[in-house]
N, C-alpha and C positions, 0 to 999 in steps of 0.2 A: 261760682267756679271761675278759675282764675284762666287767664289765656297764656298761651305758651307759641314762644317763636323760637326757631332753632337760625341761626346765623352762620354763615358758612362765606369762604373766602380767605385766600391765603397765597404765599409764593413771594409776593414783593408786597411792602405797606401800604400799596393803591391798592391791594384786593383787600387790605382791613382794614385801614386808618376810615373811610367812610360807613363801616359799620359800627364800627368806636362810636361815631357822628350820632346815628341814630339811636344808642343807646338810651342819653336820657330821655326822648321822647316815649321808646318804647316803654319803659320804667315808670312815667309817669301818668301813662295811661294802663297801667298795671299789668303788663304782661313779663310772664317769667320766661327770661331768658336764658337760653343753653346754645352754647359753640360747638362745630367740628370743623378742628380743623387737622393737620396731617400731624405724624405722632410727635414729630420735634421742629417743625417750620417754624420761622420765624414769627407766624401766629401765633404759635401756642404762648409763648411772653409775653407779646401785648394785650394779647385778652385776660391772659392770668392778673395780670396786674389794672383791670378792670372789675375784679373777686366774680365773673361770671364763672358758672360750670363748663370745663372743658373737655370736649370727648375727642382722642386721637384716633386718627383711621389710615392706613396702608392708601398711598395711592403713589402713581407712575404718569410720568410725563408723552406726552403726545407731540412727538416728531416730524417736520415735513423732512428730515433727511437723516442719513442711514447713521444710525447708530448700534451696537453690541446689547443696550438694553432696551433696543425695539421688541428683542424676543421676549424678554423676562418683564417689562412693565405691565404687560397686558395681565398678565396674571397679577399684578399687583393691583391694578385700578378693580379685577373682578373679587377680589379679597374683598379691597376698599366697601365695594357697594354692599358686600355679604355686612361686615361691622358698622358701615350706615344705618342699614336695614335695622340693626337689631338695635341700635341705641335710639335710630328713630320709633321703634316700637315700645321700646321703655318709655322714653321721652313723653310722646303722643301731642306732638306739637301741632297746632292748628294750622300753621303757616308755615314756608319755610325760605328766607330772604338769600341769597346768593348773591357774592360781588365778582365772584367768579376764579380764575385760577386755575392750577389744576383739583388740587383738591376740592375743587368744587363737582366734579362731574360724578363721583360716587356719590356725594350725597343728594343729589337734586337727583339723577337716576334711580336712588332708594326711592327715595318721597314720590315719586311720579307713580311707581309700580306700587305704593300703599295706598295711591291716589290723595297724597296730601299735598294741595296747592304750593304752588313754587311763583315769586317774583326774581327774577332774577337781574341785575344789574349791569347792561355793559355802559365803561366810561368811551371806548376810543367808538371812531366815527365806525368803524366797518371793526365787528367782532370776529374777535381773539377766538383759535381752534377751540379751547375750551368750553369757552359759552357757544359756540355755533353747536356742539355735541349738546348740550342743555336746551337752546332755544324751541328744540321741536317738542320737548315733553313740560315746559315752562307754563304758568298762566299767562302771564306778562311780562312783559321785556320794557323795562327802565335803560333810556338811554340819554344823553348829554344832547344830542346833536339832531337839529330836522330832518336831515341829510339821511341818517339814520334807520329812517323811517321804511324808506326805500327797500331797503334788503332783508327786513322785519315780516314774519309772516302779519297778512293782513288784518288787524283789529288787537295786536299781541302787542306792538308798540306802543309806550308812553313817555314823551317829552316830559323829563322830571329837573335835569341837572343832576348833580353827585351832593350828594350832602357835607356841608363841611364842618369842622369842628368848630362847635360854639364860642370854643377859648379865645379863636382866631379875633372873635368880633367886639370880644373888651379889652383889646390893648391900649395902651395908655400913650399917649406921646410926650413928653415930655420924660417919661421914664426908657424911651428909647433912646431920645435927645442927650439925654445922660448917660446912657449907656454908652452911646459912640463919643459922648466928647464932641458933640454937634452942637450950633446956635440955632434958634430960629429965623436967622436972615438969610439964608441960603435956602432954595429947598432940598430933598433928598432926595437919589436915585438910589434904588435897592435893586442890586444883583444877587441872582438865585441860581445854583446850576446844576441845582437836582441834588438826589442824595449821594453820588460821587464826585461832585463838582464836575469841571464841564472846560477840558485843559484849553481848549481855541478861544471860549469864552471868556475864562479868566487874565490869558492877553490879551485879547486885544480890548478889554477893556482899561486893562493899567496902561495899554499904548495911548488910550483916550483920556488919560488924566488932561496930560497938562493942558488939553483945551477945553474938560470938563469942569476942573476946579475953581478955575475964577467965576463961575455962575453956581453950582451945582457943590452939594457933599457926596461922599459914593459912600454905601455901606456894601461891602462887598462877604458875600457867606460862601466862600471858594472850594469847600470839601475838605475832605481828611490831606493832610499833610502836602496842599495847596498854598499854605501862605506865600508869601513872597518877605522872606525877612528884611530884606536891602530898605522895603516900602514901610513898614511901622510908624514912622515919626512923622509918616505927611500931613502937614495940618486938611483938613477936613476927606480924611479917606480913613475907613478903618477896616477892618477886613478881622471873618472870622473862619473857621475852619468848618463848625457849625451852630448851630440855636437850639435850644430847645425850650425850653418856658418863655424866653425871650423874643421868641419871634413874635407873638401878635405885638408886641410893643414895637418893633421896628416896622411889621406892616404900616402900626397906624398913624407912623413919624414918615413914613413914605408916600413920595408924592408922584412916580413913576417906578415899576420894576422892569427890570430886565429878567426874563425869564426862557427856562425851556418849557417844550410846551404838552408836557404830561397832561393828561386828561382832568385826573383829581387836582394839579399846580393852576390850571388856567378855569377851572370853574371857581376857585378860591378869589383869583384875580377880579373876576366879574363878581360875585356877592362883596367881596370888602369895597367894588369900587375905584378898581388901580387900575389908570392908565398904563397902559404895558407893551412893550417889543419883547416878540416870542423869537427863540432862537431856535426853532424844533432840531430835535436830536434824529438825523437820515443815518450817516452808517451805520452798519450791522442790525438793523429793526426792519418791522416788515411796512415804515412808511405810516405809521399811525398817526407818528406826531406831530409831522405835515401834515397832513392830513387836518388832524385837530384844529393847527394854528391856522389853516388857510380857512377854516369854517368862522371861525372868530373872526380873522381881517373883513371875512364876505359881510358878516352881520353887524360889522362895525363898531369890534371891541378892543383890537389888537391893530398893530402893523407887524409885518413879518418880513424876517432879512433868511434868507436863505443860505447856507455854505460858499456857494459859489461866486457871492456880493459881500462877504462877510469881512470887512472890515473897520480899522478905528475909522479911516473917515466919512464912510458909509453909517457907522453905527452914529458916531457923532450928531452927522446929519438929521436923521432920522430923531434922534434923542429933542433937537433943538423944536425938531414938527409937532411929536409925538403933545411937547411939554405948549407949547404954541395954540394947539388945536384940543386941551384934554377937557374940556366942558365939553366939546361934542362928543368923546367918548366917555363921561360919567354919564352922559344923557342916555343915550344906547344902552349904556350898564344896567340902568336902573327901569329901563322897558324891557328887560329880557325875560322871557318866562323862565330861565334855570335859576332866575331865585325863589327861596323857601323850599328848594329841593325834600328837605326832610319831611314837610309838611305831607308836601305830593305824593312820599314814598310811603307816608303812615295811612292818607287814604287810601292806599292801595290795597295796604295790607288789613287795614280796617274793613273794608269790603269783604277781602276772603275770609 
């Protein structure tokens, strides 16, 4: 008899891109897997085009402030958990793995009341509304952060890390080296600024060329309609708008990144091994990603510049430390317990 896991998580590609991750494991220790995610989110694409079973369900977002569809979501989330219910009762999944989201609280609240075990997933230091509605009817609580642990009902925490995609860890360098029009005499700094790009980031790091260039190459991945055309023809800077197959091949030609500091972006950091300056993203957020990167800097993975210090020659600075000092933080890297994350999360699930 074959085992069966239902995966859930959706809203932004941090609640899926890490069960993407887990996929070939589950697979290869033979369990059949089925998704739910919401009836048209940007889940439902990515997992289709992973050929798993996908089931759509009604759900509504949960607001700290006043909105017109405060009144009408509720009945959409109690829809949600009605059509959980029932595809979890077809399904008859053993387990049921959550990364969280909105659409995750229908179904982890189905499975609770069929009493089918739930792990559920948070990446940021101190959980998202959604998993805090999940964490009480949960078995176990996977999270990134020690820190974590804390706010975790007692004996339900598990230091795992985020699982990251396996493709990330066979990049090739020298086919990145190519890709940008790079020598191997310089090293390379790689800039990341999330999947909007990241506008303060993106200058003030062209303000730091010209005293980056004579040591350093910059591969800069600046967002959708980011470039700077004026900059094209500078010898060793190349800059794209985004990557997609070709990013583990620039990770594994990079020798420092500059990053923001997403939860799923900076546990990727620490498993490839990149010395890194996290640039966390503060306006408009409820403070997570401070959060995240100040957990890194404490444990001795990152250094963090702040908004308020945030410039070329502060960043510079910091660049010339980071690259100076980076065998003390591959060392650190490589004693952390958030690697083999996937491993950690299959024991879990292996248990239930």
């Amino acid at each position: 008899m074959s085992k069966k896991i239902v995966l859930t998580g959706g809203g932004t590609a941090g609640h899926v891109t890490p069960n993407i991750a887990l996929l070939p494991l589950l697979q290869e220790k033979g369990y059949e897997v089925s998704y739910i995610g919401s009836y048209d989110g940007m889940e439902k694409g990515l997992i289709e085009a992973q050929n798993i079973p996908y089931y759509g369900i009604a759900t509504g977002k949960f607001r700290r402030y006043f909105d017109l569809k405060n009144f009408s979501d509720p009945f959409r989330v109690m829809k949600g958990i009605m059509e959980a219910r029932k595809y979890l009762k077809e399904i008859k999944p053993d387990v049921v793995f959550s990364k969280g989201g909105f659409v995750a609280v229908p179904v982890v609240r189905a499975a609770a009341a069929l009493k089918i075990p739930c792990i559920i997933h948070e990446s940021d230091m101190t959980p998202g509304l959604a998993n805090k509605l999940c964490i009480p009817v949960a078995t176990k609580v996977c999270c990134n952060f020690p820190e974590t642990i804390m706010k975790l009902p007692r004996g339900k925490a598990v230091v795992t890390g985020s699982p990251i995609r396996k493709e990330l860890l066979q990049g090739n360098k020298e086919a990145g080296l190519k890709l940008c029009g790079f020598t191997e005499e310089k090293p390379v700094i790689m800039v990341i600024g999330g999947s909007q790009g990241a506008t303060s980031v993106n200058e003030t790091v062209r303000e730091a060329l010209p005293k980056l260039l004579p040591h350093f190459q910059v591969v800069h991945i600046c967002g959708k309609d980011k470039m700077d055309n004026m900059m094209l023809t500078i010898p060793g800077y190349k800059q794209f708008e985004y990557v997609h197959d070709e990013l583990k091949d620039i990770f594994a030609m990079a020798d420092l990144v500059i990053s923001r500091a997403g939860a799923n972006a900076i546990c990727e950091l620490l498993v490839l091994r990149k010395p890194n300056i996290l640039i966390p993203l503060e306006a408009g957020t409820r403070g997570d990603q401070v959060l995240n990167a100040l957990s890194f800097e404490k444990q001795g993975f990152s250094v963090v510049i702040r908004g308020d210090v945030f410039d070329s020659s502060y960043l510079i600075e910091k660049i010339y430390d980071v690259f100076d000092h980076k065998e003390m933080y591959l060392n650190k890297m490589a004693t952390s317990p958030l690697n083999n994350a996937d491993e950690r999360i299959m024991d879990l699930i292996e248990a239930l």
